[in-house]
FIMAR-926554 format. One line per 3 residues: for each residue x, y, z of C-alpha. Coordinates in pm, 1 decimal. Layout:
BEGIN
X Y Z ~ ... .
//
This chain:
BEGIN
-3016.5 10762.5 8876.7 ~ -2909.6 10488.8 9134.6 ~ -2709.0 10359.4 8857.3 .
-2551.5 10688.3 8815.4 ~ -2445.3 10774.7 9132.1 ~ -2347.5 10412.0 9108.0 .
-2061.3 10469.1 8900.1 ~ -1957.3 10830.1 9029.8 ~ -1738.3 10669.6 9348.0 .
-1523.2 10520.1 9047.2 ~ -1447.9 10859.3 8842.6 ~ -1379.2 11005.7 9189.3 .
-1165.1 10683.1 9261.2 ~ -1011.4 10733.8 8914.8 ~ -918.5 11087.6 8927.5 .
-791.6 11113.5 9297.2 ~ -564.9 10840.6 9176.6 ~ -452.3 11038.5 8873.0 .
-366.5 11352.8 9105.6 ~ -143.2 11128.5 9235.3 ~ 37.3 11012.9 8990.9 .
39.2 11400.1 8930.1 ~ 190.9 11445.3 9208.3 ~ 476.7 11217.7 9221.2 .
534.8 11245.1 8820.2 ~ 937.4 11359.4 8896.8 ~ 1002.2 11048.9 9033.2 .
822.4 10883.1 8734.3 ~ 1002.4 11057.1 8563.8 ~ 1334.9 11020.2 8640.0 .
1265.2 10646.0 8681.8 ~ 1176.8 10623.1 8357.5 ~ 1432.5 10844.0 8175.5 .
1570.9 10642.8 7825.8 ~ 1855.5 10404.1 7847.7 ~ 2166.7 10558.1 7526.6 .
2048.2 10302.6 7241.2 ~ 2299.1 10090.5 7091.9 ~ 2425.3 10298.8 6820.7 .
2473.3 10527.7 7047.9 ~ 2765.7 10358.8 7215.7 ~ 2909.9 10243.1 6902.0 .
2983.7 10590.4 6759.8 ~ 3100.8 10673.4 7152.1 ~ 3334.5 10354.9 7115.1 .
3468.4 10455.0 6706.3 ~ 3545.9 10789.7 6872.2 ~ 3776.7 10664.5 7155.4 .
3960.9 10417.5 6926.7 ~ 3996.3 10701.0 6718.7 ~ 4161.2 10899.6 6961.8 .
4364.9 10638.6 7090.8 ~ 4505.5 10554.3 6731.5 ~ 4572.5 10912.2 6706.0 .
4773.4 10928.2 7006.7 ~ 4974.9 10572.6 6912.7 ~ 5008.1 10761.3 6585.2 .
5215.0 11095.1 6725.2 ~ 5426.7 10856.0 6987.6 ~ 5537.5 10668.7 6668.0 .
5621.8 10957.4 6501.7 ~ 5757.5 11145.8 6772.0 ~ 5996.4 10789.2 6871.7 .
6108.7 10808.5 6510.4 ~ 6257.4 11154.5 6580.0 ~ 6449.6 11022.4 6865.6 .
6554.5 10718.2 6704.5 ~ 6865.4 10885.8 6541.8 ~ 6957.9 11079.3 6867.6 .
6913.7 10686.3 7067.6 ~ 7100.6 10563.6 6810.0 ~ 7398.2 10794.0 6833.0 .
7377.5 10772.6 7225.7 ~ 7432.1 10357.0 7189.0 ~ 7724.4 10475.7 6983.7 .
7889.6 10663.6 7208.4 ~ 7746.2 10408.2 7440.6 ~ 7949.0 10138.5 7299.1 .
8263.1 10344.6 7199.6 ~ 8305.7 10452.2 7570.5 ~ 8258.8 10062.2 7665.3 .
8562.8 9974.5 7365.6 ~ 8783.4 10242.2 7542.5 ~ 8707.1 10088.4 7908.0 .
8813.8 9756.0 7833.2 ~ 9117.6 9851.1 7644.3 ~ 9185.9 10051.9 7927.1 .
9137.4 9784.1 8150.8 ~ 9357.7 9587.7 7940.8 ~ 9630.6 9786.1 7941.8 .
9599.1 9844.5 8334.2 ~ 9596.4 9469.8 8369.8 ~ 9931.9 9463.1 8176.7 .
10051.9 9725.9 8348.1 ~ 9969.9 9590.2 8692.0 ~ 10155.4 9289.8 8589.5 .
10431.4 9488.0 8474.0 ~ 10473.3 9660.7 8800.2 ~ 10465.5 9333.3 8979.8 .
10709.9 9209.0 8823.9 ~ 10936.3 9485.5 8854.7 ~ 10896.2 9521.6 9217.3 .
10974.5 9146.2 9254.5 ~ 11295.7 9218.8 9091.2 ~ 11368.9 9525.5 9273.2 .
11366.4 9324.8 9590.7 ~ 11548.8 9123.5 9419.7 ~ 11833.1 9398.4 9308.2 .
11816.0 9533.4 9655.7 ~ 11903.5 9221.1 9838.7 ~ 12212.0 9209.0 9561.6 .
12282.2 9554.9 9621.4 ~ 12287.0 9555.3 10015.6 ~ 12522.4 9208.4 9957.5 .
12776.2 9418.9 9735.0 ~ 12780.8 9726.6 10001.1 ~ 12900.9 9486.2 10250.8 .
13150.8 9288.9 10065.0 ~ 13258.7 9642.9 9915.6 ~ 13315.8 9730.4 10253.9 .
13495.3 9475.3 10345.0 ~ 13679.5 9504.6 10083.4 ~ 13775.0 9878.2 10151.9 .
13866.9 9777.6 10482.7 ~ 14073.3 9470.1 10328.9 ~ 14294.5 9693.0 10103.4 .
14300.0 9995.3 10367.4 ~ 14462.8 9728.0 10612.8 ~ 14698.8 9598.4 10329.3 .
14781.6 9967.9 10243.8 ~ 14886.4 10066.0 10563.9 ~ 15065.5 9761.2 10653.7 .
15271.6 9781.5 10337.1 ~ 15361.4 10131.2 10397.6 ~ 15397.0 10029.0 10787.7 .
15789.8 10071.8 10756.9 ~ 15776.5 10402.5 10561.5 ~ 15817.0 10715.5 10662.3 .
15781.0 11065.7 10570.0 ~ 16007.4 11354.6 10526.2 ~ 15905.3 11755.8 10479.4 .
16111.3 11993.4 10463.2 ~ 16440.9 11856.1 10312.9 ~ 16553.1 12081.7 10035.5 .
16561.0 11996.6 9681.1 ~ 16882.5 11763.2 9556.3 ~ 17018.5 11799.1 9938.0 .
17010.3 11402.4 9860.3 ~ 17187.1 11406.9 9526.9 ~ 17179.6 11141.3 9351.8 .
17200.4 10853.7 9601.4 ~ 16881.6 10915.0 9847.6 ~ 16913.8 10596.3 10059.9 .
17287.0 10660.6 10105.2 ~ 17283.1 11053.1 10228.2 ~ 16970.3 10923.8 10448.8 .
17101.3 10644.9 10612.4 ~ 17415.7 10860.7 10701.8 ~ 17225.1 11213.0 10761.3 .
16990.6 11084.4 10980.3 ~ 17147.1 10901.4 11283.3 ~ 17474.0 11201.1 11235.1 .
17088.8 11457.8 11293.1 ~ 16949.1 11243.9 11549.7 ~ 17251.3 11157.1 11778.3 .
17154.9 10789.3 11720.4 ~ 17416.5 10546.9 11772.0 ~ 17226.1 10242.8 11578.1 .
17294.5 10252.4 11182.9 ~ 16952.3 10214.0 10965.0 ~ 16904.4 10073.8 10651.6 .
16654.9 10193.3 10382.6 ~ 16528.9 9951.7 10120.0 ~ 16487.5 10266.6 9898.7 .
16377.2 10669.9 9919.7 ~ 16250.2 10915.9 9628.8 ~ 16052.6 11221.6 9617.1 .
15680.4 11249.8 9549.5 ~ 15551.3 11421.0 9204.9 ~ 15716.3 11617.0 8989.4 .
15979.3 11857.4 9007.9 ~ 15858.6 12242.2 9078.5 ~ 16055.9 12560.9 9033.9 .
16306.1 12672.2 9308.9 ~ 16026.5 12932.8 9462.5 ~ 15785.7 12621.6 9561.7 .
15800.8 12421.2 9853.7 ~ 16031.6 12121.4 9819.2 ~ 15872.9 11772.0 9769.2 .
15766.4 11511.6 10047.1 ~ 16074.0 11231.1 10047.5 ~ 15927.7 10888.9 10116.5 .
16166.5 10618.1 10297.6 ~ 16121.1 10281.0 10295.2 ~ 16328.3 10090.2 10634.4 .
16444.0 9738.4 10593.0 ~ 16368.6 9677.5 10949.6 ~ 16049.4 9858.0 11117.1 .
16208.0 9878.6 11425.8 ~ 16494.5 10089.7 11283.7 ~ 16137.9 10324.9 11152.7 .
16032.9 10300.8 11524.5 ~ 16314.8 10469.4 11659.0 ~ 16369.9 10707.4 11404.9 .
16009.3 10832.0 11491.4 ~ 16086.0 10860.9 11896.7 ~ 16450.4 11056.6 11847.0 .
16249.9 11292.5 11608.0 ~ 15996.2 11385.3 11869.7 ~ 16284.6 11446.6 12128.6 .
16532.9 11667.6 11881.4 ~ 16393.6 11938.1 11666.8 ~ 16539.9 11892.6 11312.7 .
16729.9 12196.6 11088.1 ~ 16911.0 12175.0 10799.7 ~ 17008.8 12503.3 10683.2 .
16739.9 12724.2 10711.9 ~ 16490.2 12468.5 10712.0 ~ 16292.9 12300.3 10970.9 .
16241.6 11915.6 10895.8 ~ 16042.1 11690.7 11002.1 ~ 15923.6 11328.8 11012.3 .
15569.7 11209.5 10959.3 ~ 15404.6 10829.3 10920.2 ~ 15366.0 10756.5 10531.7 .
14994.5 10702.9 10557.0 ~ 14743.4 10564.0 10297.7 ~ 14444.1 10800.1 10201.4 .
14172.8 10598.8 10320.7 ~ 14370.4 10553.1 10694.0 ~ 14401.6 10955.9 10722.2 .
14083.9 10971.1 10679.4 ~ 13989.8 10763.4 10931.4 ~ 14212.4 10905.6 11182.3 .
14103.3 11227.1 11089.9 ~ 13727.7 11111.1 11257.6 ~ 13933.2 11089.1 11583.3 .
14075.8 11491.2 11577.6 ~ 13812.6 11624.5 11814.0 ~ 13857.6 11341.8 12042.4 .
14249.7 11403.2 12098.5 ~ 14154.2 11753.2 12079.2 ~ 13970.6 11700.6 12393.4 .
14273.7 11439.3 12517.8 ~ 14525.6 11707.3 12468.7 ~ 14356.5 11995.8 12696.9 .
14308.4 11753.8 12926.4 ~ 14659.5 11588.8 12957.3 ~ 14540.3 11246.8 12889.8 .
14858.1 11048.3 12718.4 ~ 14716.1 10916.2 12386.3 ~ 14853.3 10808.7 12015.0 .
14679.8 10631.6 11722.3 ~ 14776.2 10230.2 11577.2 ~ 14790.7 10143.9 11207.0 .
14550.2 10172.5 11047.8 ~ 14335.7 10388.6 11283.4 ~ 14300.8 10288.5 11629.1 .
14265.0 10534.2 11895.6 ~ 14488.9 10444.2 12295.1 ~ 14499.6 10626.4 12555.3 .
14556.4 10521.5 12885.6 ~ 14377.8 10671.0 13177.7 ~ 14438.1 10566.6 13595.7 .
14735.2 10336.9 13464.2 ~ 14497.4 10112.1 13182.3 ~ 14512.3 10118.9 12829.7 .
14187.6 10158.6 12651.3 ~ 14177.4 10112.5 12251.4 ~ 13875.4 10238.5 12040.6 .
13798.3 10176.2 11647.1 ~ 13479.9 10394.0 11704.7 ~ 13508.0 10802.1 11729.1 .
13170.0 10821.7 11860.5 ~ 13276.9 10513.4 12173.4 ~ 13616.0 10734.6 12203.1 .
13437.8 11075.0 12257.8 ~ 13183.8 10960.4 12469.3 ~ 13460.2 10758.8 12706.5 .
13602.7 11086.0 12727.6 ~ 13298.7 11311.5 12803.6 ~ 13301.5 11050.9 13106.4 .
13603.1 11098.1 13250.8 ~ 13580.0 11472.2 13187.9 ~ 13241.1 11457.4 13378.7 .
13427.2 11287.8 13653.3 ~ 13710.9 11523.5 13688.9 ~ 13466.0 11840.7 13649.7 .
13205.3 11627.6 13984.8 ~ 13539.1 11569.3 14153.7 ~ 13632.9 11965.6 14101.1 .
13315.6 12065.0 14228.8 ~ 13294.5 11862.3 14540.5 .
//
């Protein structure tokens, strides 16, 4: 019996100890929950691989349906790159072009600026020579057709002085009438003079301005034989002796076309129409201050 109860402690022992183990069998449990065996993995891994060479697979044949389109892009690619360079080829050429052609357009204009002046000089040159050459001549309107006859220089030379009262004889190198002949209902033609001696012109001019001229029923009269380019000039001067004449300034114009009047006893000479008019302005400034005060 002793014996017995001798080994009774150790069932007791031996079943507490398996109630708990009962009792914590979850965390047995999960401690000791199997591992995936090897082949396990290796059908995991064959499946991945799979997948992956699946995926390479469409990407391949999905880049083989763009290859075509890539490749006709490059084309266009490179045919758009051919085009650029020519074009910067030909803007290169045509940038050198341009240079050069502004080079010699400075060039031309220095050449051309040159010529103006030496063709205005030049003007000036044969507009001085024109009116000195036709410095003795004079002018005559009004003088009917074939009063002269057929000797001009001989019914002038003895018309004239008889019409003027002169006392002095002149002598004309030669006379004739300018253009063509017109019909009898037209106005006669201008009869140009040429003195030997400008003085003998000279004082033709001043006995014309103090006798009024008639022959028959026709008023003559006595102008300067003028070249084009000097009546145009003088022409620039007709509002200035416009202005001289209202205000009873004594003036006259010099070959070719020099403007002189003389104001408070002094001559004054002007080439310029704009230096005449504004001279002018003055002195009618002065007159209209003086008026006022």
């Amino acid at each position: 019996m002793s014996s017995e109860h001798a080994k009774q402690p150790a069932v007791t022992r031996s079943q507490s100890q398996q109630t708990k183990i009962t009792d914590f069998g979850a965390e047995v449990t999960i401690d000791t929950m199997p591992r995936p065996s090897k082949n396990t993995a290796a059908v995991l891994n064959e499946g991945t691989e799979d997948a992956v060479l699946k995926a390479i697979r469409e990407l391949k044949e999905n880049f083989s349906d763009f290859t075509p389109k890539l490749d006709q892009i490059q084309g266009t690619v490179n045919d758009i790159r051919d085009e650029l360079r020519q074009c910067t080829e030909r803007i290169a050429q045509a940038e050198s072009r341009i240079s050069t052609v502004e080079d010699e357009m400075s060039v031309l204009q220095k050449k051309v600026r040159s010529l103006e002046l030496d063709k205005g000089s030049l003007e000036n040159a044969i507009t001085d020579l024109e009116a000195r050459l036709r410095r003795s001549n004079l002018r005559l309107v009004g003088l009917p057709e074939g009063r002269e006859g057929s000797d001009a220089c001989s019914f002038l030379e003895k018309w004239i002085p008889e019409t003027l009262g002169m006392t002095r004889q002149i002598t004309l190198e030669r006379a004739h009438r300018v253009g063509s002949r017109r019909d009898a209902s037209a106005p006669p033609r201008v009869l140009i003079m040429k003195f030997l001696n400008d003085r003998e012109k000279t004082a033709v001019m001043q006995a014309s301005r103090n006798k009024e001229m008639i022959l028959g029923d026709h008023k003559v009269r006595f102008y300067p034989d003028l070249a084009a380019g000097v009546l145009k000039q003088r022409k620039q001067f007709d509002g200035v002796r416009q202005l001289l004449r209202k205000m009873g300034i004594r003036h006259g114009m010099l070959v070719p076309a020099r403007l002189v009047l003389t104001h408070k006893n002094k001559t004054h000479t002007f080439v310029c129409p704009s230096e005449a008019e504004s001279f002018v302005r003055s002195i009618q400034d002065d007159k209209d201050n003086e008026g006022r005060g």
